[in-house]
Backbone as JSON Lines, residues from 0, in Angstrom:
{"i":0,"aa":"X","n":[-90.38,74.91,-53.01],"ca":[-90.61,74.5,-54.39],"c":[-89.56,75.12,-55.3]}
{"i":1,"aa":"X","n":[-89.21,74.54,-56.11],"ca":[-88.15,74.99,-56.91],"c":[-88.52,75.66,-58.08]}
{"i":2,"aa":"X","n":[-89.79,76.7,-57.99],"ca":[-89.86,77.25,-59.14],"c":[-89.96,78.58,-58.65]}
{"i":3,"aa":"X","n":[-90.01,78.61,-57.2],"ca":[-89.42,79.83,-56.6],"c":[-88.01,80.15,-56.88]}
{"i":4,"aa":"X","n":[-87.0,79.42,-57.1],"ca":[-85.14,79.3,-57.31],"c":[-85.13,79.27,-58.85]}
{"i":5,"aa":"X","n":[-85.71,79.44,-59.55],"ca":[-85.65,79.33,-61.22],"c":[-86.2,79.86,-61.6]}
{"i":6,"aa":"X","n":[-87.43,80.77,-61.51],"ca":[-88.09,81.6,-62.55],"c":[-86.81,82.6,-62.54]}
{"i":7,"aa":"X","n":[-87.16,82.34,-64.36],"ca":[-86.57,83.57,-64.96],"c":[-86.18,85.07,-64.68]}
{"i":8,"aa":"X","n":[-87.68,85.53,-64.1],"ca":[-87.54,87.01,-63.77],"c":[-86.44,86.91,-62.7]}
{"i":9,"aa":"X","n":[-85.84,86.07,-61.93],"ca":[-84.47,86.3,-61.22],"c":[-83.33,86.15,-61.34]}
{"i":10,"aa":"X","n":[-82.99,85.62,-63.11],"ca":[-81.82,85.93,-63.7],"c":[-81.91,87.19,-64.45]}
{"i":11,"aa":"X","n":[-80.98,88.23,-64.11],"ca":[-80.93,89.74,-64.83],"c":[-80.73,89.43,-66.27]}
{"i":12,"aa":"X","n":[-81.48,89.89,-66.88],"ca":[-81.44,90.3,-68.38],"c":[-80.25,91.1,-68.49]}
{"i":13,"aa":"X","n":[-79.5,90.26,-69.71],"ca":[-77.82,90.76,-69.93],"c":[-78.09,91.62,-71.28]}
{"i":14,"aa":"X","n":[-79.36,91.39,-71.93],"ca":[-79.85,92.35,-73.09],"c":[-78.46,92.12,-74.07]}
{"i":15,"aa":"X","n":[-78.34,90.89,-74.56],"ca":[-77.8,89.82,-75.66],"c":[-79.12,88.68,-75.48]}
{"i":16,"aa":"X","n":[-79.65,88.92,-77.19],"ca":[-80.64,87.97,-76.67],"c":[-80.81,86.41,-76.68]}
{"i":17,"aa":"X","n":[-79.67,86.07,-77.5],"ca":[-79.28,84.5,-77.44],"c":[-78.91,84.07,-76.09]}
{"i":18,"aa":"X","n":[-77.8,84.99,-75.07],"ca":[-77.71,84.84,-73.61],"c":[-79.51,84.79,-72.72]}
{"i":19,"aa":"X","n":[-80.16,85.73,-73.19],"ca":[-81.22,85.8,-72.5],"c":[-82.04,84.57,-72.62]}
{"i":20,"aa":"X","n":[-81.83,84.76,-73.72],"ca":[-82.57,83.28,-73.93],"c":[-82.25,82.0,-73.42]}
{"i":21,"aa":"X","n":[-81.14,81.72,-73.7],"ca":[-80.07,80.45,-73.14],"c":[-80.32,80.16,-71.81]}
{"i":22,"aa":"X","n":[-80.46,81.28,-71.18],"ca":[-80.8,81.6,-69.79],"c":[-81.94,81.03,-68.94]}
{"i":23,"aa":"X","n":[-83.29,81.4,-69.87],"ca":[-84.55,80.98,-69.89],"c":[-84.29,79.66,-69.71]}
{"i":24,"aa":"X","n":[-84.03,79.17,-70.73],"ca":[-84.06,77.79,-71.15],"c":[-83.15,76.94,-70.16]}
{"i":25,"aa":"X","n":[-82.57,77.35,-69.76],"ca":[-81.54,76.63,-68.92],"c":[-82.27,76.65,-67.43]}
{"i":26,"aa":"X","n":[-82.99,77.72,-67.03],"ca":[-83.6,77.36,-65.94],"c":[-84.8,76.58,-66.06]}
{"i":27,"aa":"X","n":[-85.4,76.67,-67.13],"ca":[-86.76,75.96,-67.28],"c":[-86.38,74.19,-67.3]}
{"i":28,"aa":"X","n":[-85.46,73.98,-68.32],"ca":[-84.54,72.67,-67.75],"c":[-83.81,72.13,-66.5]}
{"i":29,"aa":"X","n":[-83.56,73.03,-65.95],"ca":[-83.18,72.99,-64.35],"c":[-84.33,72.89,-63.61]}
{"i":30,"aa":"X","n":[-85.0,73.51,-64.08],"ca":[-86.71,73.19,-62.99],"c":[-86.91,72.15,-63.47]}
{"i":31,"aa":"X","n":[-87.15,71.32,-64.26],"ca":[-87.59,70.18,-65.1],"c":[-86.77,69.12,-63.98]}
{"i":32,"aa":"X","n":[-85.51,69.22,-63.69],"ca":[-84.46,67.86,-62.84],"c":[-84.88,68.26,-61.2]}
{"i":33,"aa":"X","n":[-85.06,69.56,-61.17],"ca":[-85.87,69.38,-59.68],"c":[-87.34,69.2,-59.29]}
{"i":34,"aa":"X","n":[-87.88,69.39,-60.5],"ca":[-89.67,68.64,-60.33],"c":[-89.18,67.0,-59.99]}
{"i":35,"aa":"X","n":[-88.5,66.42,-60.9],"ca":[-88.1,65.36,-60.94],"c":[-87.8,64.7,-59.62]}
{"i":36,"aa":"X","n":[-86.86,65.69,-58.78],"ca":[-86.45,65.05,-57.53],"c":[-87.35,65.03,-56.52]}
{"i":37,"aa":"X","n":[-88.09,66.28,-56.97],"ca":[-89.26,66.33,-55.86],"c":[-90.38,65.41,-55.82]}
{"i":38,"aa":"X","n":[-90.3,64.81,-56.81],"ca":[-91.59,63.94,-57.07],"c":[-91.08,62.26,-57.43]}
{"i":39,"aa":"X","n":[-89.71,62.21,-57.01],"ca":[-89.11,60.81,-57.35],"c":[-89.69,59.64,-56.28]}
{"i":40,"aa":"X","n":[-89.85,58.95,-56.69],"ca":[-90.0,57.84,-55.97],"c":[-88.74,56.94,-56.26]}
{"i":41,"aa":"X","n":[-88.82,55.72,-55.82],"ca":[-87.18,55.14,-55.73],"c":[-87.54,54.06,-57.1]}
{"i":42,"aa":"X","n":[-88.49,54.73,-57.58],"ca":[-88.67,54.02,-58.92],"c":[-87.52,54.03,-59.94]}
{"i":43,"aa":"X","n":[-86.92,53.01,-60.65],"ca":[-85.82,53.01,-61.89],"c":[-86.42,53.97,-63.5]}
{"i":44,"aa":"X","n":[-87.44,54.2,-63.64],"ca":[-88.21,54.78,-64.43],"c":[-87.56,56.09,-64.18]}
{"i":45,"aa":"X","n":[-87.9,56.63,-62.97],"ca":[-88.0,58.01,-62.98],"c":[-86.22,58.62,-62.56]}
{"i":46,"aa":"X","n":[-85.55,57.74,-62.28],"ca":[-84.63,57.48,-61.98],"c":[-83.69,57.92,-63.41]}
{"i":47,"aa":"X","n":[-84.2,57.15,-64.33],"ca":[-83.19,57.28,-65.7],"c":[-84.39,58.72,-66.18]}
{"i":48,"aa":"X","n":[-85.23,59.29,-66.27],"ca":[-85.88,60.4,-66.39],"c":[-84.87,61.52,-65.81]}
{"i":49,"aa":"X","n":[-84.94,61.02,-64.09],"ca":[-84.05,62.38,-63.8],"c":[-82.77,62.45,-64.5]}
{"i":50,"aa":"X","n":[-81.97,61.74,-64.57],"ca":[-80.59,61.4,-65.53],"c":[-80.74,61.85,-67.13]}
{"i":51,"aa":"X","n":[-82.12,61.71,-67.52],"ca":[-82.29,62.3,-69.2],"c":[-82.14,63.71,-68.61]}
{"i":52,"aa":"X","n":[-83.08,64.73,-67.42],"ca":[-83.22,65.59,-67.65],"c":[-82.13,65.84,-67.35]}
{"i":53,"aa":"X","n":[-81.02,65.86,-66.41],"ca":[-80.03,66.13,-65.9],"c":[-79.21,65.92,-66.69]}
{"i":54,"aa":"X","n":[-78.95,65.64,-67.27],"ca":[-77.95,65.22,-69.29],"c":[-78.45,66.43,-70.06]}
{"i":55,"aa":"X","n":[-79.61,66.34,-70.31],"ca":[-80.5,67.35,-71.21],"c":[-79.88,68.98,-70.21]}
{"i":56,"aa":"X","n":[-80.33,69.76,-69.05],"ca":[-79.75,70.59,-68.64],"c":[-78.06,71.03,-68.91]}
{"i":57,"aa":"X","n":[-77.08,69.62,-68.8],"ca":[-76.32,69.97,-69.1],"c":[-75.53,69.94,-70.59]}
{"i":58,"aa":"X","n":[-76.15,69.52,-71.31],"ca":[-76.07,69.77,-72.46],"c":[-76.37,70.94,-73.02]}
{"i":59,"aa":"X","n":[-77.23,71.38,-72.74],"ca":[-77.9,72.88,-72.75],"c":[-76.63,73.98,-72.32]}
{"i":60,"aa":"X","n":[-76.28,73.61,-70.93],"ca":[-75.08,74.31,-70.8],"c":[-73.76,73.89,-71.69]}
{"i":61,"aa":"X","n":[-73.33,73.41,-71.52],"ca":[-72.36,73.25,-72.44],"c":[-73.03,74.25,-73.84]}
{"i":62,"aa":"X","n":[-73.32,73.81,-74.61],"ca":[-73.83,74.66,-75.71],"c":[-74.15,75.78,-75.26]}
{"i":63,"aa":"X","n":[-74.77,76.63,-74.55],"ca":[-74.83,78.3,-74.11],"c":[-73.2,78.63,-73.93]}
{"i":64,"aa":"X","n":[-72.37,77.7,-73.22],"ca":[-71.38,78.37,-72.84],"c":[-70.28,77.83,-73.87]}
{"i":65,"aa":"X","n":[-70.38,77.22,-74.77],"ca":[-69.43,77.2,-75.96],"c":[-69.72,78.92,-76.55]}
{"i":66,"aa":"X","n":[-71.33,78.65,-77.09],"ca":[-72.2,79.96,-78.16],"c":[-70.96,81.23,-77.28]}
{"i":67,"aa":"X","n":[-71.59,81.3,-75.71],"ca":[-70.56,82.37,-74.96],"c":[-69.32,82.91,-75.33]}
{"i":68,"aa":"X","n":[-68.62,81.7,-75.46],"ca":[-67.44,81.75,-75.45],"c":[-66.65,81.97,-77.11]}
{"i":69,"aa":"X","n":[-67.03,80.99,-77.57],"ca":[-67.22,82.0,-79.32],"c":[-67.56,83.61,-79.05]}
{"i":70,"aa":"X","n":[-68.34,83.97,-78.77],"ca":[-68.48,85.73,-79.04],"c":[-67.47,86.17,-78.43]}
{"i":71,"aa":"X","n":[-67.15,85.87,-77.22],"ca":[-66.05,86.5,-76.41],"c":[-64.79,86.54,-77.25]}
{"i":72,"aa":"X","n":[-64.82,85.55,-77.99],"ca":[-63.18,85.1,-78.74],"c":[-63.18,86.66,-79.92]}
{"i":73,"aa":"X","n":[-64.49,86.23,-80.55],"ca":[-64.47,86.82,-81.46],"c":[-64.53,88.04,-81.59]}
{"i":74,"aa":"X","n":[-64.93,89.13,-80.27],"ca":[-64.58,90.3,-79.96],"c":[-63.39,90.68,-78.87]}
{"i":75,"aa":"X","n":[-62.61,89.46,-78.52],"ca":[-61.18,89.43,-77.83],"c":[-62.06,90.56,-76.69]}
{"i":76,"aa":"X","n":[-62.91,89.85,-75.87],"ca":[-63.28,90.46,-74.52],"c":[-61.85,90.03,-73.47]}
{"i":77,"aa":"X","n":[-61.15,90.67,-72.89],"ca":[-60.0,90.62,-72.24],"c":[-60.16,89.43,-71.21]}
{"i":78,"aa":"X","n":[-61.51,89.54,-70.08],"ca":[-61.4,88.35,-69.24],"c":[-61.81,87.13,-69.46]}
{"i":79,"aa":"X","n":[-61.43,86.76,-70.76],"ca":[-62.08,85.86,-71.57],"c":[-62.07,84.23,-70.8]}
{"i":80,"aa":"X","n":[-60.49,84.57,-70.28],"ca":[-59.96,83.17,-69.9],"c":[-61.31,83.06,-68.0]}
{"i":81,"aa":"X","n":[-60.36,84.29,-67.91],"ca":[-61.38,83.77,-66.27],"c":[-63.06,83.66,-66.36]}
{"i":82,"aa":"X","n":[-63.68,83.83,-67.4],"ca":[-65.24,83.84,-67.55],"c":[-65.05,82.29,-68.1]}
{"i":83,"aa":"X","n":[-64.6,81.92,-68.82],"ca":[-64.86,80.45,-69.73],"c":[-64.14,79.34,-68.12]}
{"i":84,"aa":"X","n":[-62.94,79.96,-67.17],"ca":[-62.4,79.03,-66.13],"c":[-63.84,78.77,-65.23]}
{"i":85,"aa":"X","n":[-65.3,79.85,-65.36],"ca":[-66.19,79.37,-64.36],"c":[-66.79,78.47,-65.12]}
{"i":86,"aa":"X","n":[-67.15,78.38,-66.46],"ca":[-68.08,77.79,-67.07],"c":[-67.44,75.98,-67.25]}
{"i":87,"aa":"X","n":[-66.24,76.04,-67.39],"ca":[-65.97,74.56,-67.2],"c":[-65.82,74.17,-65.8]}
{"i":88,"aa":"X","n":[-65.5,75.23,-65.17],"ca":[-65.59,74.62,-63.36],"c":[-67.39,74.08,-62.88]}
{"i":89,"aa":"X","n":[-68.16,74.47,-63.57],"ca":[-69.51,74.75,-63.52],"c":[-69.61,73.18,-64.14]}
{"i":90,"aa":"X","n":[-69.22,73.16,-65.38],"ca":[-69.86,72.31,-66.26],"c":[-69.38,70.86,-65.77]}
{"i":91,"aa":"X","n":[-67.66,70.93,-65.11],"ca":[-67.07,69.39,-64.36],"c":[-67.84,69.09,-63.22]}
{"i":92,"aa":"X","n":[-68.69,70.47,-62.15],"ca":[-69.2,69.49,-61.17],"c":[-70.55,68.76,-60.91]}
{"i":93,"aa":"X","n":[-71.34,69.84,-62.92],"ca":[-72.53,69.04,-63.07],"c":[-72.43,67.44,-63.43]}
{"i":94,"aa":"X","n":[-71.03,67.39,-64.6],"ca":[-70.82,66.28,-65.38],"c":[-70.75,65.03,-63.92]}
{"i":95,"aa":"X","n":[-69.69,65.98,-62.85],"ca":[-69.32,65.13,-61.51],"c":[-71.1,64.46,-60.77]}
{"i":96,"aa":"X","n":[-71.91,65.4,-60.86],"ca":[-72.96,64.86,-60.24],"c":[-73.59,63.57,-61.16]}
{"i":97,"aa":"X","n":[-73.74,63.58,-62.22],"ca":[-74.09,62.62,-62.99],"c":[-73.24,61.26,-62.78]}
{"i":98,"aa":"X","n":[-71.91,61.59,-62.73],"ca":[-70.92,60.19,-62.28],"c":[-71.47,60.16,-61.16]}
{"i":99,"aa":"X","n":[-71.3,60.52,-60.46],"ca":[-71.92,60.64,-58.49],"c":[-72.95,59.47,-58.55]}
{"i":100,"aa":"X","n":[-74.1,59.86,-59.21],"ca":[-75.72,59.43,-59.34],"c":[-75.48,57.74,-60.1]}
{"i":101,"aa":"X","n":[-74.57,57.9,-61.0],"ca":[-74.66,56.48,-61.71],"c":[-73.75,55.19,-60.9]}
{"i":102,"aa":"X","n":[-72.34,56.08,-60.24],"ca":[-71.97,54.98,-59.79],"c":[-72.11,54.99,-57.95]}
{"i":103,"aa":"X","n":[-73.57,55.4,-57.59],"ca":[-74.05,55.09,-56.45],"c":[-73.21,56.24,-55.39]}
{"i":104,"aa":"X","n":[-72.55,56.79,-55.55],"ca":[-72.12,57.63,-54.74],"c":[-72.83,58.82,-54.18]}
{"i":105,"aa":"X","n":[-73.91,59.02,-54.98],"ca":[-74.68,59.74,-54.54],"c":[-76.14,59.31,-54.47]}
{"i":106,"aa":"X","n":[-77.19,59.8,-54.08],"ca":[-78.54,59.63,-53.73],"c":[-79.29,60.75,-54.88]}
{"i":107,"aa":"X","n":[-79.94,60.67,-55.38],"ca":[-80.71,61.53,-55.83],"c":[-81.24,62.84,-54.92]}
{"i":108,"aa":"X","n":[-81.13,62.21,-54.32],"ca":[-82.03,62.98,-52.41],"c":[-80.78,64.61,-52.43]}
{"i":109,"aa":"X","n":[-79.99,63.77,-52.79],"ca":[-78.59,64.48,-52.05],"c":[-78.37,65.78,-53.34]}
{"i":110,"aa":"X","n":[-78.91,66.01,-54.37],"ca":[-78.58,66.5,-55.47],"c":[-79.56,67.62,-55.53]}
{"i":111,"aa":"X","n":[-80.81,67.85,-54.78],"ca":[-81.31,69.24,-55.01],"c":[-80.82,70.47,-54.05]}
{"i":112,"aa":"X","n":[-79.88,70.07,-53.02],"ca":[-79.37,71.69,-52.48],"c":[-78.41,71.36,-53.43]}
{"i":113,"aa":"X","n":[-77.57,70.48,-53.87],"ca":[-76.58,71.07,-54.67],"c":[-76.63,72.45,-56.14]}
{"i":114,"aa":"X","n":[-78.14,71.47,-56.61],"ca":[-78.59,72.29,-57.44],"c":[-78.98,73.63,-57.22]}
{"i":115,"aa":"X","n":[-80.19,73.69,-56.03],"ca":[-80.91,74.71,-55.64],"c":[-79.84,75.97,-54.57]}
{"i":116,"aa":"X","n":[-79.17,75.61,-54.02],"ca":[-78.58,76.11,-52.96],"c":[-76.85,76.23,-53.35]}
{"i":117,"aa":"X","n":[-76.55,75.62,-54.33],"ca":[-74.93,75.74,-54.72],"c":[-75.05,77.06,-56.29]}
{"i":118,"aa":"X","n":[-75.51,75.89,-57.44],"ca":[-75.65,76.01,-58.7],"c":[-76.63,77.31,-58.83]}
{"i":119,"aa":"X","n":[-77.73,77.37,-58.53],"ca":[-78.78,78.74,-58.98],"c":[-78.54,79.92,-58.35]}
{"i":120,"aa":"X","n":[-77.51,80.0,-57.02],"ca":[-77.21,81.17,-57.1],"c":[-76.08,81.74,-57.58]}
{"i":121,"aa":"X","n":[-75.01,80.51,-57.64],"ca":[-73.53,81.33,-58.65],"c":[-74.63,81.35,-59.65]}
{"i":122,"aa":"X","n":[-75.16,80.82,-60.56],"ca":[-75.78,80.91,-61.59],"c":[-76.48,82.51,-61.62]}
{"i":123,"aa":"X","n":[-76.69,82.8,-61.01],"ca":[-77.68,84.28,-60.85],"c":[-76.36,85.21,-60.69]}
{"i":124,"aa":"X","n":[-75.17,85.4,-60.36],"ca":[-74.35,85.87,-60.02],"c":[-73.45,86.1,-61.12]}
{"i":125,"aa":"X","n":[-73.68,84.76,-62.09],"ca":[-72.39,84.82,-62.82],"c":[-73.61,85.78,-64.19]}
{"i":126,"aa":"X","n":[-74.53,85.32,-64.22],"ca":[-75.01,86.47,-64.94],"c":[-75.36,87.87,-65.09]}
{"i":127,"aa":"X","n":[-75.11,88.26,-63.66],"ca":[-75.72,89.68,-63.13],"c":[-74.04,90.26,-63.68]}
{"i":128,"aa":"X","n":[-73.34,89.72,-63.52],"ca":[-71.52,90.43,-63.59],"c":[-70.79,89.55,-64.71]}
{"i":129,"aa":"X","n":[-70.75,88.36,-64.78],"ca":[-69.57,88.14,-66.42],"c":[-70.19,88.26,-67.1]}
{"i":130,"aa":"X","n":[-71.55,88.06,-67.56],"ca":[-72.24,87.62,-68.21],"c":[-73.2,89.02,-68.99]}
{"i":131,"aa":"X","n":[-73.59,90.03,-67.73],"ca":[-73.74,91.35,-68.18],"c":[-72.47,92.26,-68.94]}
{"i":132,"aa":"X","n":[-71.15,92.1,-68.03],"ca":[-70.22,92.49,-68.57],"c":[-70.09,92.12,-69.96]}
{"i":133,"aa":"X","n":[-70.32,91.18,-70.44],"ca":[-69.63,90.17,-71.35],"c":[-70.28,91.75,-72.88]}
{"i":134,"aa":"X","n":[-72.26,91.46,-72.33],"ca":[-72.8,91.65,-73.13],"c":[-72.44,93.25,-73.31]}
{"i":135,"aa":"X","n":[-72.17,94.28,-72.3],"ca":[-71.81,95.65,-72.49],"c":[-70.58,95.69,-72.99]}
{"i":136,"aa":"X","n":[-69.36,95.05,-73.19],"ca":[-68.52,94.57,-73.72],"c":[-68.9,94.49,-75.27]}
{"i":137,"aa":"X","n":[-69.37,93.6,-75.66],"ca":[-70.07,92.9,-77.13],"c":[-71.04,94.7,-78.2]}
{"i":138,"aa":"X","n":[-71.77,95.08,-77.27],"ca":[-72.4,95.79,-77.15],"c":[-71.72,97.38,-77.83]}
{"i":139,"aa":"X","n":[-70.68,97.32,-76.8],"ca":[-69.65,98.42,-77.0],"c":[-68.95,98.67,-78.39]}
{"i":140,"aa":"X","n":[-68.17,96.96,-78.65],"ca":[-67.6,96.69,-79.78],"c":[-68.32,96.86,-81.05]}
{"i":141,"aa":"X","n":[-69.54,96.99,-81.06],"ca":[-70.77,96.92,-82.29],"c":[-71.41,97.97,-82.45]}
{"i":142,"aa":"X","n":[-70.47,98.86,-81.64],"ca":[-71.09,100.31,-81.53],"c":[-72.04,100.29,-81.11]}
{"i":143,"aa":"X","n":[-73.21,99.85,-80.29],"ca":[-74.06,99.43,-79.54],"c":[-74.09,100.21,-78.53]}
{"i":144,"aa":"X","n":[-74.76,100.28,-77.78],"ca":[-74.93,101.24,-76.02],"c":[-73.6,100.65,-75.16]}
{"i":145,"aa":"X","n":[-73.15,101.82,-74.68],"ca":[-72.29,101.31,-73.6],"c":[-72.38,100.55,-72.6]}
């Protein structure tokens, strides 16, 4: 079940709370496109559902990782470039799954290890290290805890 691969309590709290949050929300939307798959039938209904939620998730990203990437600018965090190179590498092969899904190249079927087994664990990864960094970084600059 995919709410074992998305609860929250297994993305580390980066203690920035717009990230924390973003975070939340981004998995709770990610669980939302794999309830979806799990419960699809080859119905056209649920079909353009999974495609809202799967739009909706990545929209979500995009916007967390713009918000990201603004702070980074704006406190000139040094690995600025290689943290924002994962977030569009991230964001072309969600956008890629959505082309995949519309022009038949892919199966719906075919899209929850990508999600569950590709995406949620860089996802857990990129937050435990750029993403913590980012915030002890941010943190530092604001005179904040090291």
């Amino acid at each position: 079940m995919m709410t074992e691969h998305t609860e929250s309590a297994d993305i580390p709290q980066v203690a920035a709370n717009f990230m924390d949050k973003d975070h939340d929300e981004a998995l709770a939307l990610l669980a939302r496109v794999v309830r979806c798959l799990e419960e699809m039938p080859t119905s056209k209904a649920e079909s353009g559902r999974l495609r809202d939620d799967l739009r909706d998730f990545i929209e979500h990203s995009r916007a967390h990782f713009r918000r990201e990437e603004a702070l980074m600018k704006a406190v000139e965090f040094p690995p600025f470039q290689l943290h924002k190179q994962e977030h569009d590498a991230r964001l072309e092969a969600l956008v890629a799954y959505v082309d995949d899904l519309d022009a038949g190249v892919m199966e719906p079927a075919d899209l929850k290890p990508l999600l569950v087994e590709d995406f949620v664990p860089w996802y857990r990864r990129h937050c435990a290290t750029m993403d913590k960094a980012t915030a002890r970084f941010v943190a530092r600059k604001e005179g904040g805890e090291p």
